[in-house]
gemmi code that builds the backbone of each chain (N, CA, C; Angstrom):
import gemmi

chains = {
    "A": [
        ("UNK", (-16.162, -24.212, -6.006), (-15.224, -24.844, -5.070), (-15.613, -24.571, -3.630)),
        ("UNK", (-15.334, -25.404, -2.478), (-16.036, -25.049, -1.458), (-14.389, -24.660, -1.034)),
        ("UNK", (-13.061, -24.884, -1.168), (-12.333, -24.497, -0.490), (-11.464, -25.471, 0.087)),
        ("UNK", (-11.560, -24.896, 1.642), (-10.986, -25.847, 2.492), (-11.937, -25.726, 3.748)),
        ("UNK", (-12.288, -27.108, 4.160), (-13.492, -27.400, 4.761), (-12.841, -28.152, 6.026)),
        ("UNK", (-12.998, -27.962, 7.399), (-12.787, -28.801, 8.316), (-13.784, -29.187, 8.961)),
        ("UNK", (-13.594, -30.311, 10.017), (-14.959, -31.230, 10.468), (-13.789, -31.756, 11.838)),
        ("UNK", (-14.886, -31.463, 13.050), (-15.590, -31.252, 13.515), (-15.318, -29.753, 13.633)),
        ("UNK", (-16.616, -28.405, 13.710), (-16.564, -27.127, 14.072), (-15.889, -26.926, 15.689)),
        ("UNK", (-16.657, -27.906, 16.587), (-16.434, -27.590, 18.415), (-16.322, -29.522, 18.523)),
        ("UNK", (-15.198, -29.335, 19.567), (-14.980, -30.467, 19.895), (-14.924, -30.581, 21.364)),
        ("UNK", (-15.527, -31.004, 22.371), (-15.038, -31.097, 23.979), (-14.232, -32.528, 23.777)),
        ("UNK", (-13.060, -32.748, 24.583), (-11.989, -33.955, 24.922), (-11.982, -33.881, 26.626)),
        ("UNK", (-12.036, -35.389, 26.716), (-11.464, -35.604, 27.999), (-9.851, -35.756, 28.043)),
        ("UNK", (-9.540, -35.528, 28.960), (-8.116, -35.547, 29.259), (-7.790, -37.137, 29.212)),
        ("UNK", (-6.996, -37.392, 27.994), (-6.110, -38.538, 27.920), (-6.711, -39.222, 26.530)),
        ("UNK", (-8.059, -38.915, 26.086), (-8.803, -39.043, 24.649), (-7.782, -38.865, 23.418)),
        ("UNK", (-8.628, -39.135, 22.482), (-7.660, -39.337, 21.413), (-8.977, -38.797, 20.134)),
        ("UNK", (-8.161, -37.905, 19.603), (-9.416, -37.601, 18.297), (-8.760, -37.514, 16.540)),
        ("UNK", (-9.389, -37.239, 15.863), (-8.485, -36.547, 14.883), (-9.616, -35.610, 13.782)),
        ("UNK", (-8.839, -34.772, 13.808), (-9.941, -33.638, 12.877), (-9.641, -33.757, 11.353)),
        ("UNK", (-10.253, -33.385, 11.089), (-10.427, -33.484, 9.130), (-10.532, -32.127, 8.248)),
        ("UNK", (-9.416, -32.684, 7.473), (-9.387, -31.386, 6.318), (-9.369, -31.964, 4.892)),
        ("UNK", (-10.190, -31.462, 4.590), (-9.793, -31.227, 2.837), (-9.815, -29.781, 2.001)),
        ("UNK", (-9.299, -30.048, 1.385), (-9.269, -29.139, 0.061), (-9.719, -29.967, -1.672)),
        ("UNK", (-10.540, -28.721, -2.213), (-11.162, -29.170, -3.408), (-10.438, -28.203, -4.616)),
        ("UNK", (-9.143, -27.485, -4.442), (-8.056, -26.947, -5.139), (-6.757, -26.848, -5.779)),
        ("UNK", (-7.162, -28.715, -5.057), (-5.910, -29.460, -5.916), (-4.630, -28.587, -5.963)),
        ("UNK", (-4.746, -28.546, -4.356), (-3.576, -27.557, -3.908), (-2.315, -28.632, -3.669)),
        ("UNK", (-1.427, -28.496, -3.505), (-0.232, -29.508, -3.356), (0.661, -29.167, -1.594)),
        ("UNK", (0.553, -28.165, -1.695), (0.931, -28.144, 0.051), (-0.040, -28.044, 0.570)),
        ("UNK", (-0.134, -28.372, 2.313), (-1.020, -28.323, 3.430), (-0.705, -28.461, 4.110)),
        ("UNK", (-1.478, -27.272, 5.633), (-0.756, -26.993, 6.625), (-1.486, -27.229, 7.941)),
        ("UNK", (-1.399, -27.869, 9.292), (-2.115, -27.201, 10.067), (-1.230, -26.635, 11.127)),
        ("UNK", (-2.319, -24.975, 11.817), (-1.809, -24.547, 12.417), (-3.001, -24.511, 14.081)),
        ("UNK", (-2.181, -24.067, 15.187), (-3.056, -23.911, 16.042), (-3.262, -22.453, 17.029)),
        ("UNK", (-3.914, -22.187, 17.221), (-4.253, -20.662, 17.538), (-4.527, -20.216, 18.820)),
        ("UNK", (-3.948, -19.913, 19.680), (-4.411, -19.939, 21.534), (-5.114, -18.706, 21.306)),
        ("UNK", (-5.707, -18.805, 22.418), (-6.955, -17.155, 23.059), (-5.992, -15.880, 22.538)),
        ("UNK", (-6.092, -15.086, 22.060), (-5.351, -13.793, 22.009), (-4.395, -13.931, 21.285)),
        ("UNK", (-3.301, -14.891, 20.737), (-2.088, -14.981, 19.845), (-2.499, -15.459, 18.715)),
        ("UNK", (-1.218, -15.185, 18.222), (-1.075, -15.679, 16.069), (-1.443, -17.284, 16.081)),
        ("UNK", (-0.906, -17.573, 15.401), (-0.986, -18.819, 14.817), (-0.229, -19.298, 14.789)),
        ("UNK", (0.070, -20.652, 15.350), (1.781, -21.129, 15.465), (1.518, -22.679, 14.106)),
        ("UNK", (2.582, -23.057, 13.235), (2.426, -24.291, 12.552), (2.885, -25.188, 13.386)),
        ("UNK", (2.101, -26.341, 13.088), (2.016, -27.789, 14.155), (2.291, -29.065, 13.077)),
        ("UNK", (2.063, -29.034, 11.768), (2.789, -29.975, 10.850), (2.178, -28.750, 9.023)),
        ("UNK", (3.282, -29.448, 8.382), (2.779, -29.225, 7.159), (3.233, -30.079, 5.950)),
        ("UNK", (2.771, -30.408, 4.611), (3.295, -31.299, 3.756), (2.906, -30.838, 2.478)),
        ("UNK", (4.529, -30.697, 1.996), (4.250, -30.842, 0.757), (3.653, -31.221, -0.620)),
        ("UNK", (3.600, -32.849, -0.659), (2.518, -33.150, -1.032), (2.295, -34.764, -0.737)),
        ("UNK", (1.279, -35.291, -1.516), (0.542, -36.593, -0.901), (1.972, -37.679, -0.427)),
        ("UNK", (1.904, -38.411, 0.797), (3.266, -39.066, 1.350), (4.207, -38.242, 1.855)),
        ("UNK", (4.128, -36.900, 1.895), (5.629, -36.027, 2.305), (4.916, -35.100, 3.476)),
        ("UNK", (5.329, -35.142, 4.610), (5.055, -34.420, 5.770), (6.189, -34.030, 6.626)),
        ("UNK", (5.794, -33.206, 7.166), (7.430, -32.591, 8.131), (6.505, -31.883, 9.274)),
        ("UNK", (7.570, -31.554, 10.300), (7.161, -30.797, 11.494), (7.051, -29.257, 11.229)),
        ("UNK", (6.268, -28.799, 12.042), (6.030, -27.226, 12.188), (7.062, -27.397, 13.431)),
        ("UNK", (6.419, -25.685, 14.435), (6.851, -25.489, 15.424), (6.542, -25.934, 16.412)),
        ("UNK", (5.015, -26.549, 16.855), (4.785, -27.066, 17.619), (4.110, -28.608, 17.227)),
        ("UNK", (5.031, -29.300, 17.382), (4.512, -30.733, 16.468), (4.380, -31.808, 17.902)),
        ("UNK", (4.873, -31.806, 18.997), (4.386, -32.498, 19.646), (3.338, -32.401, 20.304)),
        ("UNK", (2.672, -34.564, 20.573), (1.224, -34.005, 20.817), (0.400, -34.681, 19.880)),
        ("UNK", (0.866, -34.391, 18.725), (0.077, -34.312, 17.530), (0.801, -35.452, 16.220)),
        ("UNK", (-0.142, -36.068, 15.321), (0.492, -36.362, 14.136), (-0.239, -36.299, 12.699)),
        ("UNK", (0.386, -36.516, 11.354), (-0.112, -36.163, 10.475), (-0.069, -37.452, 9.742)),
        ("UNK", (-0.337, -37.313, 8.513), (-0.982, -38.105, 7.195), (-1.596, -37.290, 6.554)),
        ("UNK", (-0.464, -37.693, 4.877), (-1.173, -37.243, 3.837), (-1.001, -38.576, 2.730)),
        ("UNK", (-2.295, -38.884, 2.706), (-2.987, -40.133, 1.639), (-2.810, -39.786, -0.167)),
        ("UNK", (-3.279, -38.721, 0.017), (-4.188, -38.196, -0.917), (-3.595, -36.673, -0.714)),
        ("UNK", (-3.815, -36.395, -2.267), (-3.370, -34.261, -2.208), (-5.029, -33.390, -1.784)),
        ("UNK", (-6.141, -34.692, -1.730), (-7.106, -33.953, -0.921), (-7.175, -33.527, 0.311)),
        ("UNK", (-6.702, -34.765, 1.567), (-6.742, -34.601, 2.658), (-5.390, -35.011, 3.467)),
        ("UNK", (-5.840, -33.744, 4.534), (-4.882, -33.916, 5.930), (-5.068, -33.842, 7.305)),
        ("UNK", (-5.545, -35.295, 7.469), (-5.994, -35.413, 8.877), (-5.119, -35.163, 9.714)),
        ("UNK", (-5.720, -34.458, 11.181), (-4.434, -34.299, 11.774), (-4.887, -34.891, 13.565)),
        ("UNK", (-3.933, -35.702, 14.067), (-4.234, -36.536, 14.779), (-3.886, -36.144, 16.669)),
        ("UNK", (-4.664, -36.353, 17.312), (-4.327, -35.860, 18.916), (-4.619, -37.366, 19.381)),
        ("UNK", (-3.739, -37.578, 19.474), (-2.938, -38.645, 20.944), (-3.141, -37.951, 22.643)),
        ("UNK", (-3.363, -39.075, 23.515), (-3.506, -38.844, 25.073), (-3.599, -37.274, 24.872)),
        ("UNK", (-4.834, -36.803, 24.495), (-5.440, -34.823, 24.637), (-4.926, -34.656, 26.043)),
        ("UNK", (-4.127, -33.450, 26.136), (-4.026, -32.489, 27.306), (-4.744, -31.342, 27.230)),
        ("UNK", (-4.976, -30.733, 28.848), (-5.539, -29.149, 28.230), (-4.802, -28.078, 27.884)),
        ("UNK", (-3.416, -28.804, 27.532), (-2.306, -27.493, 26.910), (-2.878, -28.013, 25.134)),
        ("UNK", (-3.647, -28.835, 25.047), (-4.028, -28.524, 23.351), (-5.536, -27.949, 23.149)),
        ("UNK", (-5.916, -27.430, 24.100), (-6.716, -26.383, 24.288), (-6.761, -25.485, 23.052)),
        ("UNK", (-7.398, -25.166, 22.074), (-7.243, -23.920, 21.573), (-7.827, -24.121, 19.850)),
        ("UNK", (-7.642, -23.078, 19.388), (-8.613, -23.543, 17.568), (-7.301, -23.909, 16.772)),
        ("UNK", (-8.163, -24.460, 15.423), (-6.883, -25.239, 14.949), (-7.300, -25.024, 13.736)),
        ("UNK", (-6.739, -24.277, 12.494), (-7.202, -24.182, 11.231), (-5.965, -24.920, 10.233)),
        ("UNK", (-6.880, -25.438, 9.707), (-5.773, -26.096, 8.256), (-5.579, -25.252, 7.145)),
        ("UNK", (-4.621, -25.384, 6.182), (-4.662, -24.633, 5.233), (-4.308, -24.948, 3.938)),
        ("UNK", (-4.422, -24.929, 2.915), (-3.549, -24.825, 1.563), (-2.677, -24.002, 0.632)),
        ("UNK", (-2.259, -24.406, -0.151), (-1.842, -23.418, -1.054), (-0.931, -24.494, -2.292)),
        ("UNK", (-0.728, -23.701, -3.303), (-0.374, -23.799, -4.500), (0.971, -23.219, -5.024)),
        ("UNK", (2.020, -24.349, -4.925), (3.262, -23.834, -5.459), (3.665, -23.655, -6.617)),
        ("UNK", (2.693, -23.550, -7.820), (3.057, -23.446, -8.952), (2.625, -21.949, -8.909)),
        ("UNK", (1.361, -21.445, -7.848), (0.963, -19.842, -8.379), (1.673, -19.124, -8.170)),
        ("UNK", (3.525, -19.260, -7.693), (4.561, -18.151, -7.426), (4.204, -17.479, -6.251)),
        ("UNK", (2.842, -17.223, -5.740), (2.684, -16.004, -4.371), (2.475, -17.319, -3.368)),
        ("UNK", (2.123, -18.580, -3.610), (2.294, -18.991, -2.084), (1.323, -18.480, -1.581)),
        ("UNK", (0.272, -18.043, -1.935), (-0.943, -17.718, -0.680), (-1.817, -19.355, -0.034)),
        ("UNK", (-1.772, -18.930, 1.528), (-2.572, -20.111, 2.300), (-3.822, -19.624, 2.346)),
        ("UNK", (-4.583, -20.545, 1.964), (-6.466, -20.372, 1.843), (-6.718, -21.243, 3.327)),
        ("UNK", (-7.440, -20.655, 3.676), (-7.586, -20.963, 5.320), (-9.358, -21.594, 5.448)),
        ("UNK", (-9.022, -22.653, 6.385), (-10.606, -23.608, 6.871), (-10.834, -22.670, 7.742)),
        ("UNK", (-12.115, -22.941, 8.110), (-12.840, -21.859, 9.443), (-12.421, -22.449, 10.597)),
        ("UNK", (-12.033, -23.796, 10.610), (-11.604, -23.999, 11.838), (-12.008, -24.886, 12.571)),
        ("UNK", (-11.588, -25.074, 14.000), (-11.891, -26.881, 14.756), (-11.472, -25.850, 16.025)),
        ("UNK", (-13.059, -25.684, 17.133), (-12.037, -25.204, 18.441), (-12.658, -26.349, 19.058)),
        ("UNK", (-11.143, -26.781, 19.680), (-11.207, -27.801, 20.714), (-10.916, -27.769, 21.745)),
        ("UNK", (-11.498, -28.040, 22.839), (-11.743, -27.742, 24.727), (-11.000, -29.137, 25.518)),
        ("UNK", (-10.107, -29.426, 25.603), (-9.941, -30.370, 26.700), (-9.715, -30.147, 27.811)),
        ("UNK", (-10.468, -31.201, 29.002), (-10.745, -31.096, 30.137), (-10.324, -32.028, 31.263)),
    ],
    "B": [
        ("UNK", (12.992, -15.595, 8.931), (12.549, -14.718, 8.032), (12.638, -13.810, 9.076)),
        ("UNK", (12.902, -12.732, 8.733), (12.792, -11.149, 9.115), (11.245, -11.060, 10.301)),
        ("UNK", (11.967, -10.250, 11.476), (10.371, -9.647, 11.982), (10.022, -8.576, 11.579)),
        ("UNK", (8.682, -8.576, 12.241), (7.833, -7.448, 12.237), (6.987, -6.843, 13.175)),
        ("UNK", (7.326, -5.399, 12.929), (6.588, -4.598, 14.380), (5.365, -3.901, 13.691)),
        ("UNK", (4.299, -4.137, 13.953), (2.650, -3.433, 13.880), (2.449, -3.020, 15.256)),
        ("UNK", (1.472, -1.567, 14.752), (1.140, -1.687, 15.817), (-0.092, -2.281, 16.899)),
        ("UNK", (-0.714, -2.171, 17.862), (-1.591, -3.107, 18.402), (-2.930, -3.254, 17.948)),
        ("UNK", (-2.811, -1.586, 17.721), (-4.679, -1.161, 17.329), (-4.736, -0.040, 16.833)),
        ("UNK", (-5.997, 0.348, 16.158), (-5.755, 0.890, 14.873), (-7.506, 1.330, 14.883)),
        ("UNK", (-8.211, 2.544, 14.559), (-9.409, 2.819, 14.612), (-9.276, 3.594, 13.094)),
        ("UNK", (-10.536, 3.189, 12.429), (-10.400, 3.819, 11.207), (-11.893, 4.261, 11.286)),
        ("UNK", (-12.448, 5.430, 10.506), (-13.686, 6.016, 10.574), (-14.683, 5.374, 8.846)),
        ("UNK", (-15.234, 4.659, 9.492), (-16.022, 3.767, 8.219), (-16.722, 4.856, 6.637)),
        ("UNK", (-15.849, 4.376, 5.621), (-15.508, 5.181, 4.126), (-14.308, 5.699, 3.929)),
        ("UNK", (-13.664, 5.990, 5.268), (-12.242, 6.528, 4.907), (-10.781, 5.392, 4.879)),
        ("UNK", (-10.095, 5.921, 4.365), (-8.713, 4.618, 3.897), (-8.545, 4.707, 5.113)),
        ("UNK", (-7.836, 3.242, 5.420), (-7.066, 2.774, 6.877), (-5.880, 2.534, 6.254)),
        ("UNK", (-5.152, 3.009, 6.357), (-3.411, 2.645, 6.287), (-3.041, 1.982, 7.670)),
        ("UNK", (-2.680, 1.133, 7.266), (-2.341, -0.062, 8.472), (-0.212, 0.095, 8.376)),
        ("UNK", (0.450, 0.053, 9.297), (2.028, 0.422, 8.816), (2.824, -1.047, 9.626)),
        ("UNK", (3.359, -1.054, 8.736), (4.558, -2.170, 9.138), (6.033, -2.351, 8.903)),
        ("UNK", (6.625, -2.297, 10.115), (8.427, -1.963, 10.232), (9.574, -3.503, 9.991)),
        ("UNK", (9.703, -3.569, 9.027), (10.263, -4.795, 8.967), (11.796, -4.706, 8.182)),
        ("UNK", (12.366, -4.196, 9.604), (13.938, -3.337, 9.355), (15.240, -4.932, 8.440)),
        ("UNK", (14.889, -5.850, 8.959), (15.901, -6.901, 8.765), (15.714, -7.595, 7.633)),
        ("UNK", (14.523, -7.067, 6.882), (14.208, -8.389, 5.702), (14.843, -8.140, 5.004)),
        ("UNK", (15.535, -9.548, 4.075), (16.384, -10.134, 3.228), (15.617, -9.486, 1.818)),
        ("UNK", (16.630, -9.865, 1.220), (16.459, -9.207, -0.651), (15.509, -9.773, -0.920)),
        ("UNK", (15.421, -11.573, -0.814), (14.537, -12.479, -1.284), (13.567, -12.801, -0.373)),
        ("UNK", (13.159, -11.763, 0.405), (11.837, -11.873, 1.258), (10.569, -11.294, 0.840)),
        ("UNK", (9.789, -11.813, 0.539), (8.504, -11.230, 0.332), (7.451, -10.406, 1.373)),
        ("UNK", (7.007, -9.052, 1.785), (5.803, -8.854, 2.193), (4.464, -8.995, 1.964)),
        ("UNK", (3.746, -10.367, 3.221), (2.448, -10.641, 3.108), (1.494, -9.844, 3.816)),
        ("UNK", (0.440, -9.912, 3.740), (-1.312, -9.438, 4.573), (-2.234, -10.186, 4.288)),
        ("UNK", (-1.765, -10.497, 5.574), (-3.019, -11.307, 6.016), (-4.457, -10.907, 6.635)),
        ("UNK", (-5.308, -10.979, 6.981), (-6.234, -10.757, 7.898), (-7.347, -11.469, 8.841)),
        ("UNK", (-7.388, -11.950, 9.677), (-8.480, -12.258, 10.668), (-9.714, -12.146, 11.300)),
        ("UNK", (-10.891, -11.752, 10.537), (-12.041, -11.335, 11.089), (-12.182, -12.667, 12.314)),
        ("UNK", (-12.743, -12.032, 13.334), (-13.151, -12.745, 14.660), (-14.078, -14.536, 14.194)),
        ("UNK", (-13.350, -15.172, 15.113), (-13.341, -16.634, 15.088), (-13.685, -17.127, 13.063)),
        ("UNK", (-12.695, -16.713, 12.493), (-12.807, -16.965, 11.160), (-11.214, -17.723, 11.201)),
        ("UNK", (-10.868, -18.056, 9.874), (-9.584, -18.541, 9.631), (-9.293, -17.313, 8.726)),
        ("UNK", (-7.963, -16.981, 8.513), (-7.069, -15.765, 8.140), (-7.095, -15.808, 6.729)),
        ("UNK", (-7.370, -14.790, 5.913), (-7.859, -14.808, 4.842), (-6.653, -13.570, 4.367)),
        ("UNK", (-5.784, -14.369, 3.065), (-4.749, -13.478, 2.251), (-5.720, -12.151, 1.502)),
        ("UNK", (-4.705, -11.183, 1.990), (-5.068, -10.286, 1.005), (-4.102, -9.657, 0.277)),
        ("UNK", (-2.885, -9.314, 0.147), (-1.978, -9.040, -0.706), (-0.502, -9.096, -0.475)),
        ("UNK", (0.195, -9.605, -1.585), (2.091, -9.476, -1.467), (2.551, -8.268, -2.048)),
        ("UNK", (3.901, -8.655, -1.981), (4.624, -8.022, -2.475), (5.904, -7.732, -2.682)),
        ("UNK", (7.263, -7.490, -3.507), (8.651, -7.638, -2.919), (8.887, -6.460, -3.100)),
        ("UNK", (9.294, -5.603, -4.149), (9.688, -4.372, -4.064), (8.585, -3.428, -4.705)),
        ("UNK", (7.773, -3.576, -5.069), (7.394, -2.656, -6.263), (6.041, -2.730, -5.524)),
        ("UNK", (4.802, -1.430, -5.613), (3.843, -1.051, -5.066), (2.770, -2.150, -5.557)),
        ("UNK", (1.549, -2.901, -4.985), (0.736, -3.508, -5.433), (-0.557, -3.404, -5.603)),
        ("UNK", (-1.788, -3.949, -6.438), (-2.997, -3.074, -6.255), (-3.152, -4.715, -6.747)),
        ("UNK", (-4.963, -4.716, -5.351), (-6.061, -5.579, -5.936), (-7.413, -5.235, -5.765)),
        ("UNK", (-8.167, -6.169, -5.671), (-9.069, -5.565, -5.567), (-10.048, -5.518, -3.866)),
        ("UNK", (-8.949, -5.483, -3.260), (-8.992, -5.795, -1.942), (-8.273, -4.608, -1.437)),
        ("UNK", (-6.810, -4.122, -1.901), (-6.122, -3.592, -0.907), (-4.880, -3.339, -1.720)),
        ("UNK", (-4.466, -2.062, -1.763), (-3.241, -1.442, -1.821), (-1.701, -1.797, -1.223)),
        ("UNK", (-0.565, -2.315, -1.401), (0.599, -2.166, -0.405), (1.884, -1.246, -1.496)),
        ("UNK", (1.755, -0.416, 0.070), (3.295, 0.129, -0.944), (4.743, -0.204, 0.228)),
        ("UNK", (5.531, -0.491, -0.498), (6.529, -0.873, 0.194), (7.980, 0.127, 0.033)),
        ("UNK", (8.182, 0.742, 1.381), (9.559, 1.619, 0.808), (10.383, 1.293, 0.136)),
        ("UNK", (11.469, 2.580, -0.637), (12.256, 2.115, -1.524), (13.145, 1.213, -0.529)),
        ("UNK", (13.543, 1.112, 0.405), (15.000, 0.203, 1.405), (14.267, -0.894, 1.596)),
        ("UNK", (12.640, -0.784, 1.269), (12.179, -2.103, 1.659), (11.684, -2.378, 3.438)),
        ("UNK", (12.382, -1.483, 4.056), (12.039, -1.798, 6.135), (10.516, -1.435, 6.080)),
        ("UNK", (10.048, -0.797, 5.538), (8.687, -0.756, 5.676), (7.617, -1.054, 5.267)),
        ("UNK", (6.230, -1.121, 5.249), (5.358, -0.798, 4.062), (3.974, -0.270, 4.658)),
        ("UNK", (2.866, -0.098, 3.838), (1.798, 0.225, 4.290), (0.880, -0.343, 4.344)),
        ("UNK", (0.022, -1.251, 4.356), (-1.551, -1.489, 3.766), (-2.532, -0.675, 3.787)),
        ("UNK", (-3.213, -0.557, 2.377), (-4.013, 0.732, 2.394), (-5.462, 0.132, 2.122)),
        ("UNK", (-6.858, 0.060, 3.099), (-7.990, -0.103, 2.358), (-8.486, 0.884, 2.401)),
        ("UNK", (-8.999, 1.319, 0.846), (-9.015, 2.856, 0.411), (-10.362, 2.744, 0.997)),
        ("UNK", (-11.190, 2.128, 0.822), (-12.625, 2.693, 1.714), (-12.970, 1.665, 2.618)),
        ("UNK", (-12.848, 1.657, 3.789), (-12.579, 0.889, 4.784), (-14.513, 0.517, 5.438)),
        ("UNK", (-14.634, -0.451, 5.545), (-16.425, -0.725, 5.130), (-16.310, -1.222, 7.404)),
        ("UNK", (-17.262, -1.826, 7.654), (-17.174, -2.348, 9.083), (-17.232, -3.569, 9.068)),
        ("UNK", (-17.208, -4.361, 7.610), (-17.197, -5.729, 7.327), (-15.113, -6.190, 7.163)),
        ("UNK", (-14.578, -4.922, 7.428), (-13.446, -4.788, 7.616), (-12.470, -4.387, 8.837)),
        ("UNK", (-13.327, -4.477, 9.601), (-12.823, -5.018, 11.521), (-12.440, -6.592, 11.651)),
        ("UNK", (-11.317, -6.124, 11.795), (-10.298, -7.268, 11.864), (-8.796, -7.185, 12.481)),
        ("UNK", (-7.747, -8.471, 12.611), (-6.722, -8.130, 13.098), (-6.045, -8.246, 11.700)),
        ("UNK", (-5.262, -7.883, 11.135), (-4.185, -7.741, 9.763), (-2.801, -7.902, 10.398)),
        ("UNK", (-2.436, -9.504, 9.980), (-0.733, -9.521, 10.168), (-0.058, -9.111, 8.528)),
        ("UNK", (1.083, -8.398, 9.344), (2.237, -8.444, 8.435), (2.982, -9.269, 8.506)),
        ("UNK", (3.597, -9.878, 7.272), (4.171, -11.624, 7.206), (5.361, -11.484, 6.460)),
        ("UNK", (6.702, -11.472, 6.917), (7.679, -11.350, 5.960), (8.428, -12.787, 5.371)),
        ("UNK", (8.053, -13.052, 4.285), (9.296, -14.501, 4.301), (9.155, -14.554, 2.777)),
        ("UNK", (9.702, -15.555, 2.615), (10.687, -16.196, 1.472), (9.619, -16.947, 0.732)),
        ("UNK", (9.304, -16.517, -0.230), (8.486, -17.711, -1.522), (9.120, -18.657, -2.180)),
        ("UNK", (9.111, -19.607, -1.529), (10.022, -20.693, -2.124), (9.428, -22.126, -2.016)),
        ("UNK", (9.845, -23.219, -2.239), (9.149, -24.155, -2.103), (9.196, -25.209, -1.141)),
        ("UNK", (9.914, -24.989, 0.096), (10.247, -25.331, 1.096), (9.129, -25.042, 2.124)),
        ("UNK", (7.518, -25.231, 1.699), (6.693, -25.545, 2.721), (6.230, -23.783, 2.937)),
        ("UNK", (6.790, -22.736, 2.270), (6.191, -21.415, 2.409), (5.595, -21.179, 4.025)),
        ("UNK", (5.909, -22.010, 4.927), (5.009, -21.591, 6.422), (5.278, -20.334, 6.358)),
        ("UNK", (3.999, -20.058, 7.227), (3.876, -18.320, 7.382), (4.009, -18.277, 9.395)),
        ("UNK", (4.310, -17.627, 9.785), (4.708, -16.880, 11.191), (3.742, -16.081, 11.013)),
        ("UNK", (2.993, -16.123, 12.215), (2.101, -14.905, 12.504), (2.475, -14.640, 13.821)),
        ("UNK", (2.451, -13.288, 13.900), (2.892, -12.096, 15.188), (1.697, -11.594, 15.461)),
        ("UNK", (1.318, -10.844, 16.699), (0.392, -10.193, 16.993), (-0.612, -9.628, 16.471)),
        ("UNK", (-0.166, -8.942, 15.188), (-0.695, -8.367, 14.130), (-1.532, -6.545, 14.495)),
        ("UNK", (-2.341, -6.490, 13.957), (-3.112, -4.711, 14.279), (-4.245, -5.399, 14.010)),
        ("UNK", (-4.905, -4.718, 15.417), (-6.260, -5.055, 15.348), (-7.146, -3.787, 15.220)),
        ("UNK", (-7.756, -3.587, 13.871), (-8.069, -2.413, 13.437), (-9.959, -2.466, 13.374)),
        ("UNK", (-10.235, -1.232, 13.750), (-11.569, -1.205, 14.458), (-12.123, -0.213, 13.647)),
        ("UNK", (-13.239, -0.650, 11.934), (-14.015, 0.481, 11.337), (-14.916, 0.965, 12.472)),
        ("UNK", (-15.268, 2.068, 12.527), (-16.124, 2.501, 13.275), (-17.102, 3.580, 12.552)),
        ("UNK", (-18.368, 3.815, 12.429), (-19.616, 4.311, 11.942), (-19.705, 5.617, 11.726)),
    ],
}
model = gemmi.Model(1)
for chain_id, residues in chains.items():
    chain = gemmi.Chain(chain_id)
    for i, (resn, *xyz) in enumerate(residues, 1):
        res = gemmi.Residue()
        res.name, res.seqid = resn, gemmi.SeqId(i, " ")
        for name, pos in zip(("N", "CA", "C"), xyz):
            atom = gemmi.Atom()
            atom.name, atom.element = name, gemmi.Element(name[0])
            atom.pos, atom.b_iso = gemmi.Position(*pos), 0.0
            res.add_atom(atom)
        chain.add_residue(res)
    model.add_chain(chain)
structure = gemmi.Structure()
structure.add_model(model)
structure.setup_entities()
């Protein structure tokens, strides 16, 4: 299994650009999350979904939007980029039938807007 | 879900256990304690739960007091491939999207 894989690794944005980064999972996991990570702090959630068609807001959801197609992937979308979305952005999964709820974590998407 | 206080930083001497400690005075009956961890520009990689009862993998030890406000993480031989930040994560296993809250966490430093 490779996991959970995101694309692009480094991204530069101009201010007002529009991108969207890519996640999958090959664990036929049923939830998925992304979160985003500033210089020095935790990790705040920015959307997550239950499963394929069902999405909801995190804590920081504006800015940003989601889609889930498929229980493989969850693209996650930046509208008019500011440099307050500055910062890395890891997706995640997990499995609600395994009772612990553990999130398996992508390496990540750091993105620079300017 | 319940917070949690770690502390900032944490130096452990490389072969010996790092007990990492975490104060999590308010958590609910049906709250679970997580550990997480962060090696530098990686994504956060689970390493063990727990609700009341002590846990063992093959990663990492947690024992959790009997009242529950506390617990420990223990890596019994602490390697330098184990410099990292470790959050403590208190919440609810349920099926309502399980998001996890991450706090500051302990940023713990094997050293040679």
């Amino acid at each position: 299994n490779a996991g959970v894989t995101q694309t692009p690794k480094f991204r530069i944005l101009k201010i007002g650009q529009s991108m969207t980064l890519q996640c999958t999972q090959d664990m036929n996991h049923n939830y998925m999350y992304w979160y985003r990570q500033d210089p020095g702090m935790g990790l705040k959630l920015i959307y997550y979904s239950v499963g394929a068609g069902i999405t909801d807001k995190g804590e920081v959801p504006n800015g940003y939007n989601v889609s889930r197609s498929t229980t493989e992937d969850f693209p996650l979308r930046l509208e008019l980029a500011a440099p307050s979305q500055t910062s890395v952005y890891f997706c995640a999964s997990s499995y609600s039938a395994s009772g612990s709820y553990e999130q398996y974590f992508g390496p990540g998407t750091r993105l620079t807007v300017t | 879900d319940a917070k949690t206080t770690q502390p900032t930083s944490m130096d452990c001497a490389e072969g010996r256990a790092a007990n990492l400690p975490c104060n999590h005075s308010t958590i609910s009956g049906n709250e679970y304690v997580y550990w997480y961890r962060q090696i530098h520009s990686q994504g956060p990689q689970y390493i063990i739960h727990g609700l009341k009862n002590n846990e063992t993998n093959e990663m990492a030890s947690l024992i959790i007091t009997e009242d529950r406000k506390s617990s420990t993480l223990i890596l019994p031989h602490a390697t330098l491939r184990d410099t990292a930040v470790y959050y403590c994560i208190v919440r609810v296993a349920d099926n309502a999207g399980n998001m996890l809250t991450f706090g500051g966490g302990t940023r713990l430093m094997v050293k040679p």
